[in-house]
C-alpha positions as CSV (number, residue, x, y, z in Angstrom):
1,X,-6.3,5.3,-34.3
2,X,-5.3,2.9,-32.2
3,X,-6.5,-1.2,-32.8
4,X,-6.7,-4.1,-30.5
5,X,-6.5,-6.9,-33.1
6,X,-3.3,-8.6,-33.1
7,X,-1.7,-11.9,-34.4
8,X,-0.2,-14.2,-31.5
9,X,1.3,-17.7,-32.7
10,X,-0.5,-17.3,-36.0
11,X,-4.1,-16.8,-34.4
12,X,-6.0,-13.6,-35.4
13,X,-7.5,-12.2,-32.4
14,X,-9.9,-9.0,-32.8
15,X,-8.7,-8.2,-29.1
16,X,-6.4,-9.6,-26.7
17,X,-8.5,-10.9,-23.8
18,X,-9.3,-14.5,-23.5
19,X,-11.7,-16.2,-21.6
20,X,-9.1,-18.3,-19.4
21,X,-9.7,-22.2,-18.6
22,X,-12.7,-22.8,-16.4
23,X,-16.3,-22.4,-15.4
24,X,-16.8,-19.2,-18.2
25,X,-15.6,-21.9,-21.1
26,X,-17.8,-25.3,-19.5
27,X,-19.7,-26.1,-22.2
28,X,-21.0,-24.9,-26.0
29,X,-23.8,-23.1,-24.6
30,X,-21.2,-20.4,-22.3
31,X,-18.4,-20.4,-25.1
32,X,-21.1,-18.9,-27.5
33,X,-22.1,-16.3,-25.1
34,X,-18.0,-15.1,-25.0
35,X,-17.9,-14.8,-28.5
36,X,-21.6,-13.0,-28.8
37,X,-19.9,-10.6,-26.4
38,X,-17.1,-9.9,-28.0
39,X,-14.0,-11.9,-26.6
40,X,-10.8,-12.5,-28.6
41,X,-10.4,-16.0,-27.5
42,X,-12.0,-18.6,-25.5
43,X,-10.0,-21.2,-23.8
44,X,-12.4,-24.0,-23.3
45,X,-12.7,-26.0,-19.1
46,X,-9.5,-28.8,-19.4
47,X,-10.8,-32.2,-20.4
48,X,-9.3,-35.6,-20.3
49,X,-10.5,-38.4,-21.9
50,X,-11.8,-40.4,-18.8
51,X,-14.4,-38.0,-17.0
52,X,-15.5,-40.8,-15.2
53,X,-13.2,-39.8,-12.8
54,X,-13.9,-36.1,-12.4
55,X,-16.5,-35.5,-9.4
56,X,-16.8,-32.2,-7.9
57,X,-18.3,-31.4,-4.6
58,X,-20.5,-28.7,-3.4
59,X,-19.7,-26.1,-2.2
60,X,-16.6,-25.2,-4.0
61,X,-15.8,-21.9,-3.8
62,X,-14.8,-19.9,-0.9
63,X,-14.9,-15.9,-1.2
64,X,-12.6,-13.4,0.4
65,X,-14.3,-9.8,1.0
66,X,-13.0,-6.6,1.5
67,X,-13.4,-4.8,5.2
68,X,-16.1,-3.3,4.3
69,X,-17.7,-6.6,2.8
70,X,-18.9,-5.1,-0.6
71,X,-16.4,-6.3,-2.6
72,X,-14.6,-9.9,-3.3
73,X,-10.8,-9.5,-3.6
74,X,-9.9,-13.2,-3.3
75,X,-11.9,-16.0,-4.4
76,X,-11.1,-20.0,-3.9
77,X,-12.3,-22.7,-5.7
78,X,-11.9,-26.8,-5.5
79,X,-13.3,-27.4,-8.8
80,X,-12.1,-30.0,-10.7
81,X,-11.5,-30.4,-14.6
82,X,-14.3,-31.0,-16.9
83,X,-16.7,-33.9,-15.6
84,X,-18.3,-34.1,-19.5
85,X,-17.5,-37.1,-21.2
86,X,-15.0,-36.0,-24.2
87,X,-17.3,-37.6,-27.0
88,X,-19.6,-34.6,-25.7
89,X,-17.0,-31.9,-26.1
90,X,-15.7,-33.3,-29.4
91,X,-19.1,-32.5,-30.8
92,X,-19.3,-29.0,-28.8
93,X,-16.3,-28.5,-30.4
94,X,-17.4,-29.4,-33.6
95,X,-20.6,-27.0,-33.5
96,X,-18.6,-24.1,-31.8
97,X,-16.5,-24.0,-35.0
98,X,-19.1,-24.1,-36.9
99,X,-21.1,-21.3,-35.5
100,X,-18.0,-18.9,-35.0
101,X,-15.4,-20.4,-37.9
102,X,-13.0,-17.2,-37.8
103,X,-12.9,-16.8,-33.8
104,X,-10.4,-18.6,-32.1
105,X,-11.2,-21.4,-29.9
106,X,-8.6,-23.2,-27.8
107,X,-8.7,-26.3,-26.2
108,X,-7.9,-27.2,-22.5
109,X,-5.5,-30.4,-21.8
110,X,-4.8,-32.7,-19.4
111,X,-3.6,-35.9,-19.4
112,X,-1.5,-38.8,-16.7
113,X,2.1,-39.4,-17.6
114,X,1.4,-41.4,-20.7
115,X,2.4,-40.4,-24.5
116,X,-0.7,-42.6,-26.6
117,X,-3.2,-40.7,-23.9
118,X,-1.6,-37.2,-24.4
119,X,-1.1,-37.5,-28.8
120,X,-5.0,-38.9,-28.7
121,X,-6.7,-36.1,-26.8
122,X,-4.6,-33.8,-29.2
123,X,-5.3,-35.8,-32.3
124,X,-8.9,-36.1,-30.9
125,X,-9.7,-32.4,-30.4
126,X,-7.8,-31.2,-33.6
127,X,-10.2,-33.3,-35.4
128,X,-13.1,-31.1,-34.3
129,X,-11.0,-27.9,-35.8
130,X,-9.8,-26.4,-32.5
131,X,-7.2,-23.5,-33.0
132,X,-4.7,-24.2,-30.6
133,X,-4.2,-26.0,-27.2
134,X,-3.4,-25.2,-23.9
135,X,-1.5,-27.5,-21.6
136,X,-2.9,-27.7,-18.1
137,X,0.1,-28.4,-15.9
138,X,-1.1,-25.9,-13.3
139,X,-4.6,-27.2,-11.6
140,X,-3.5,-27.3,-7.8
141,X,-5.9,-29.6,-6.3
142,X,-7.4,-32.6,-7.5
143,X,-6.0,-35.8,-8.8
144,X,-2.3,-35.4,-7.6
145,X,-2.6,-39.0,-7.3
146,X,-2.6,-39.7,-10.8
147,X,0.4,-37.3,-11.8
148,X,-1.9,-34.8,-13.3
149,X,-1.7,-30.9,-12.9
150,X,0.7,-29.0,-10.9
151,X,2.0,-32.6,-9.8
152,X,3.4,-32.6,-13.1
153,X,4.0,-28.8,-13.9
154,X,6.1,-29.3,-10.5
155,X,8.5,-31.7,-12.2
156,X,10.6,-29.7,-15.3
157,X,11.4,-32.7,-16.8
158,X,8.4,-34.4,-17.1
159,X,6.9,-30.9,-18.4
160,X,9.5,-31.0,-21.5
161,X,8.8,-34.6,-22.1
162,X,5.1,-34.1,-22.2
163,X,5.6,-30.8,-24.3
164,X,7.9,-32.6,-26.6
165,X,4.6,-35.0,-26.9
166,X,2.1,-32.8,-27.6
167,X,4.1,-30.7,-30.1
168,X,5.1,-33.9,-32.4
169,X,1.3,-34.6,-32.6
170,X,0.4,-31.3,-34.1
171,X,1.1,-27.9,-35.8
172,X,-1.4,-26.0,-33.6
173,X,-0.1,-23.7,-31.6
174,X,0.9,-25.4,-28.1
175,X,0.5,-23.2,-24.9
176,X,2.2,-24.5,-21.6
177,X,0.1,-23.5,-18.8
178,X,2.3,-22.9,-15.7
179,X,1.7,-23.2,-11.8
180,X,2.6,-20.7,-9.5
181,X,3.1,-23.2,-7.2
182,X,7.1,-23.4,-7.0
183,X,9.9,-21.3,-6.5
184,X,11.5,-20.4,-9.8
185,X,8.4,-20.3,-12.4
186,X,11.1,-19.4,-15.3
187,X,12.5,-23.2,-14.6
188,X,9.4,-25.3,-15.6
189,X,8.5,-22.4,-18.4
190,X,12.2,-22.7,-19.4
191,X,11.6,-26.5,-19.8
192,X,8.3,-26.3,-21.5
193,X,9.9,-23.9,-24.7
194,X,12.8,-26.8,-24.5
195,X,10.0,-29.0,-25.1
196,X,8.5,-27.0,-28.0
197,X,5.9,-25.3,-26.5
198,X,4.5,-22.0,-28.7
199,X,4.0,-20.3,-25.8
200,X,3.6,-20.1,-21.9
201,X,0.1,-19.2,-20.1
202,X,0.6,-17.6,-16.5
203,X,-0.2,-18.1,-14.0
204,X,-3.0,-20.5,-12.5
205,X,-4.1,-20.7,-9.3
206,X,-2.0,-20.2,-5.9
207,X,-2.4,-22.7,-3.8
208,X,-4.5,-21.9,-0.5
209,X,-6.9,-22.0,2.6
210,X,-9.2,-18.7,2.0
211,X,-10.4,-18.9,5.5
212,X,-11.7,-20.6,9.1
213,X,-15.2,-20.1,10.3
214,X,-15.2,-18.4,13.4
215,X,-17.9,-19.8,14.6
216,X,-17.7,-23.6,13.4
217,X,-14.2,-23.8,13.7
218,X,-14.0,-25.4,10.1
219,X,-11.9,-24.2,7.3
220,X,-14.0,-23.2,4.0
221,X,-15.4,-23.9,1.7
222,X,-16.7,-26.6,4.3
223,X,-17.8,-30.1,2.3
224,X,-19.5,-32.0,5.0
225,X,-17.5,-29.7,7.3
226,X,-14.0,-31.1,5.8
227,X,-11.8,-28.8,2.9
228,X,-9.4,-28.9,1.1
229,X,-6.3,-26.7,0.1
230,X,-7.7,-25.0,-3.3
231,X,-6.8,-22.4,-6.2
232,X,-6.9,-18.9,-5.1
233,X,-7.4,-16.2,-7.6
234,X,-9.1,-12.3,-8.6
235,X,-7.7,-9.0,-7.8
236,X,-5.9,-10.1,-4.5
237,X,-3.3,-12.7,-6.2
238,X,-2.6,-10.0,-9.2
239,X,0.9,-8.8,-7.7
240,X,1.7,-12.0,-7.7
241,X,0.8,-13.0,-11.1
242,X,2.5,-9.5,-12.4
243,X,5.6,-10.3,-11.1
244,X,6.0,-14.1,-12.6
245,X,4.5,-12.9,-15.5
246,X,7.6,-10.3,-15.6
247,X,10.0,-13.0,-14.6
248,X,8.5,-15.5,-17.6
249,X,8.7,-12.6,-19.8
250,X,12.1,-11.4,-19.4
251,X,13.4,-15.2,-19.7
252,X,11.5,-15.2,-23.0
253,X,13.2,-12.1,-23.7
254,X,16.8,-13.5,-23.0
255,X,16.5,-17.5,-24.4
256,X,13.3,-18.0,-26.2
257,X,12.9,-14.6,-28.4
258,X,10.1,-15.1,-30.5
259,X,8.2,-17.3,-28.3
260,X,4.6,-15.8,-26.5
261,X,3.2,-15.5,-23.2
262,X,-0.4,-15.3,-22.3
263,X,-0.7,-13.2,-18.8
264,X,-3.1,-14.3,-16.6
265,X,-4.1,-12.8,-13.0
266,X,-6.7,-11.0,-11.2
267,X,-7.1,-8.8,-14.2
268,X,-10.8,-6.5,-14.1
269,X,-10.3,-3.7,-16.2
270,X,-8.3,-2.4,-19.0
271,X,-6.0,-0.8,-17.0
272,X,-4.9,-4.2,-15.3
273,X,-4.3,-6.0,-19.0
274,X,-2.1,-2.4,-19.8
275,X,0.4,-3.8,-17.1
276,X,0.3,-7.4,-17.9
277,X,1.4,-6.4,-21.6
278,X,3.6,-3.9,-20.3
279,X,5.4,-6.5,-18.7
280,X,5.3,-9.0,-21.5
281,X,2.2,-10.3,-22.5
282,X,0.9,-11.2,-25.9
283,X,-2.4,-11.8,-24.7
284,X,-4.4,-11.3,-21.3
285,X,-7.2,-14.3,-19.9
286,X,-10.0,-13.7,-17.8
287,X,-11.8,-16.1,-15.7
288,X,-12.4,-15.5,-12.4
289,X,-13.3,-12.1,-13.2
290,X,-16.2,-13.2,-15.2
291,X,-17.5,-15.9,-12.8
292,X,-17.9,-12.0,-10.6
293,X,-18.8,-9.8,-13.6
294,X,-20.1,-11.5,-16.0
295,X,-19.0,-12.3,-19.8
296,X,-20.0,-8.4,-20.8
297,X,-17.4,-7.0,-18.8
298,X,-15.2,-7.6,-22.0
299,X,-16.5,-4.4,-24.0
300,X,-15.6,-1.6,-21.1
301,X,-12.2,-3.5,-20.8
302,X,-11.6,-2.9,-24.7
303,X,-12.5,0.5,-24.1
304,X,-9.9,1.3,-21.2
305,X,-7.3,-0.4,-22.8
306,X,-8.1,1.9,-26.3
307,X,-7.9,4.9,-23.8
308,X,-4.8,4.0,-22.1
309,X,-3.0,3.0,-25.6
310,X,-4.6,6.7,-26.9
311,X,-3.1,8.7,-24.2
312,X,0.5,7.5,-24.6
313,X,0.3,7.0,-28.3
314,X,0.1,3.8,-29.0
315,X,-1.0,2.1,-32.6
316,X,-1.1,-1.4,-31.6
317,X,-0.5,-3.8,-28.5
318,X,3.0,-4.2,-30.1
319,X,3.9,-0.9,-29.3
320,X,3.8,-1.5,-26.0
321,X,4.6,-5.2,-25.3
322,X,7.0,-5.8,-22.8
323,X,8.2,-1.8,-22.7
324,X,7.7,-2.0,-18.5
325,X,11.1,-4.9,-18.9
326,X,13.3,-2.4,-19.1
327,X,12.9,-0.9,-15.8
328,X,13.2,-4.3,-14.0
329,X,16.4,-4.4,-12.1
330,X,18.7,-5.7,-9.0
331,X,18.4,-3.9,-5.6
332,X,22.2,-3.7,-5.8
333,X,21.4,-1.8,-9.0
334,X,19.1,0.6,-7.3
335,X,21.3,1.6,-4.7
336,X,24.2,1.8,-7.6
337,X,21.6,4.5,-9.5
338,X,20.7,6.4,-6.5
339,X,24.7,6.7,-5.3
340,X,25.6,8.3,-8.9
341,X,22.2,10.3,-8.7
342,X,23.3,11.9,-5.2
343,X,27.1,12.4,-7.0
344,X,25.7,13.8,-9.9
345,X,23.8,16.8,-7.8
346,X,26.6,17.0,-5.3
347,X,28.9,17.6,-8.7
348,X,26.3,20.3,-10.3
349,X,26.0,22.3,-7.2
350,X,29.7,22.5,-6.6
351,X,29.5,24.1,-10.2
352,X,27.1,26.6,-8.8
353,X,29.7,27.6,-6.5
354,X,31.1,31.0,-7.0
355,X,34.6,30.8,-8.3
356,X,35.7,34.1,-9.0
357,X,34.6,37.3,-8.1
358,X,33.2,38.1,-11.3
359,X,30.5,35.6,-10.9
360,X,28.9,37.3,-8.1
361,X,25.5,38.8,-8.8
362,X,22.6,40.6,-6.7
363,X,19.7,38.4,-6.9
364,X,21.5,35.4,-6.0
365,X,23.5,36.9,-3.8
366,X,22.2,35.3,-0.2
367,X,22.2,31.9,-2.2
368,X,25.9,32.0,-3.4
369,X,27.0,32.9,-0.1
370,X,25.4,30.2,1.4
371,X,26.5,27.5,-1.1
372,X,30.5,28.4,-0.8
373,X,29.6,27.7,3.4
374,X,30.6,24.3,4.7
């Protein structure tokens, strides 16, 4: 009988899907409803210790519909961290633990260049019994001026210093979140495990415009009929996230054995966290796809990922971790596989080939003719 609880960096998780950073995780009264529901993790919205500074504008998401309009493939948002004072989520914190004390509740980071503000928000939030963090170093938009975000996640060796930070100040586990915003996403991940980081969450957000109003000539979401570029995410971004996740993974596999990676994509179903594992994940979040859903969509996902895991005879997640790696190759490889392939079967049909008379028979007669004819 196959079982979705599993152990990542020490944590006990009933199942493997997190609620990922964001609106689903805002505040006590939303992580509760996660865990009522089932969910193996909550990842609470990023905080910093001055929300003074956090103002978010309305509208702030922008939606990207199929042709036919009934469904959202893409969806956009502008939404900044946390605007909740931290003495607020220190006690949220405080009361979540104490409602759910054996459900895993991780905590959302971000922080300016500075050691004393990083080690305080950790020592803060650990005080409140949080199970782990999760370094944001991936939020596309909003305060690039103060260094925060993919501004840092951008810079490698700024993101091992700040790991390096984080990872003296506690024994939690330390999850580096990364931005898909670059080239080479193995390069900052790369630096983050240098730094001691537990783990690497990917990806965020892709940086984007999700659209122009054809009749107002303004880009959207339109604030006072000005945007800005945003983080685009759901089902439409998921190739993308597969194959960094698969790139992150197979570095992992190479330099940093051991070491986990939390998937994160456009995943809606069971079937979507089977590929994200398959390709190397320990765990699978979920945010965007709640915000459309709803924080039930949890249970049928357990289910289809039980069936899937039932039909190729799979125990655990375990099992199946990373198995998809292996067929992950170089186009000069492929062409190298499909030359021998083509040898192989020129070589086995020459065999076929009729070399003495003895060989001839009468119901393959027309066929051994043919095959000795150039």
């Amino acid at each position: 009988m196959p079982t979705l609880a599993t152990i990542v960096d020490g944590l006990k998780l009933p199942n493997p899907f997190v609620i990922g950073s964001g609106p689903p995780g805002t505040n006590l009264n939303v992580i509760a409803k996660a865990f009522q529901e089932g969910w193996g993790a909550v990842i609470a919205k990023t905080v910093s210790l001055d929300a003074s500074k956090v103002i978010n504008v309305t509208p702030r998401y922008g939606k990207l519909y199929s042709a036919d309009g009934k469904e959202v493939i893409g969806w956009e948002n502008i939404e900044l961290i946390s605007d909740r004072p931290f003495k607020i989520w220190e006690e949220e914190f405080k009361k979540c633990k104490d409602m759910f004390p054996d459900r895993i509740l991780i905590a959302s980071i971000m922080e300016e260049y500075s050691r004393d503000r990083w080690v305080e928000l950790v020592k803060r939030s650990e005080a409140c019994g949080v199970d782990g963090f999760e370094l944001n170093f991936s939020c596309p938009h909003g305060l690039p001026e103060r260094k925060m975000g993919s501004a840092m996640g951008q810079d490698p060796e700024i993101l091992e210093e700040v790991c390096s930070w984080v990872k003296g100040a506690t024994r939690k586990p330390v999850w580096a979140k990364m931005t898909p915003n670059i080239t080479h996403i193995e390069v900052p991940s790369r630096a983050a495990l240098k730094g001691g980081a537990t783990g690497i969450s990917a990806i965020n957000t892709i940086s984007c415009v999700c659209g122009v109003n054809l009749e107002t000539l303004r880009p959207e979401p339109s604030v006072e009929g000005y945007t800005t570029p945003g983080g685009y995410s759901s089902k439409a971004v998921k190739p993308i996230a597969l194959r960094m996740v698969m790139e992150v993974a197979q570095m992992i596999r190479a330099e940093f054995p051991g070491r986990t990676l939390s998937a994160i994509g456009g995943v809606e179903s069971g079937r979507d966290a089977a590929e994200f594992i398959l390709l190397g994940g320990d765990t699978v979040q979920v945010c965007t796809g709640v915000m459309k859903f709803g924080y039930e969509m949890v249970k049928p996902m357990c289910e289809e990922l039980l069936e899937f895991m039932a039909k190729h005879n799979f125990e655990t997640l375990a099992d199946f971790k990373g198995k998809s790696l292996d067929y992950i190759t170089t186009h000069a490889d492929l062409v190298k596989r499909q030359a021998e392939r083509k040898a192989a079967q020129k070589a086995a049909a020459a065999s076929k080939m009729v070399q003495a008379d003895g060989e001839w028979n009468g119901s393959d007669f027309v066929k051994q003719s043919n095959a000795l004819a150039r």
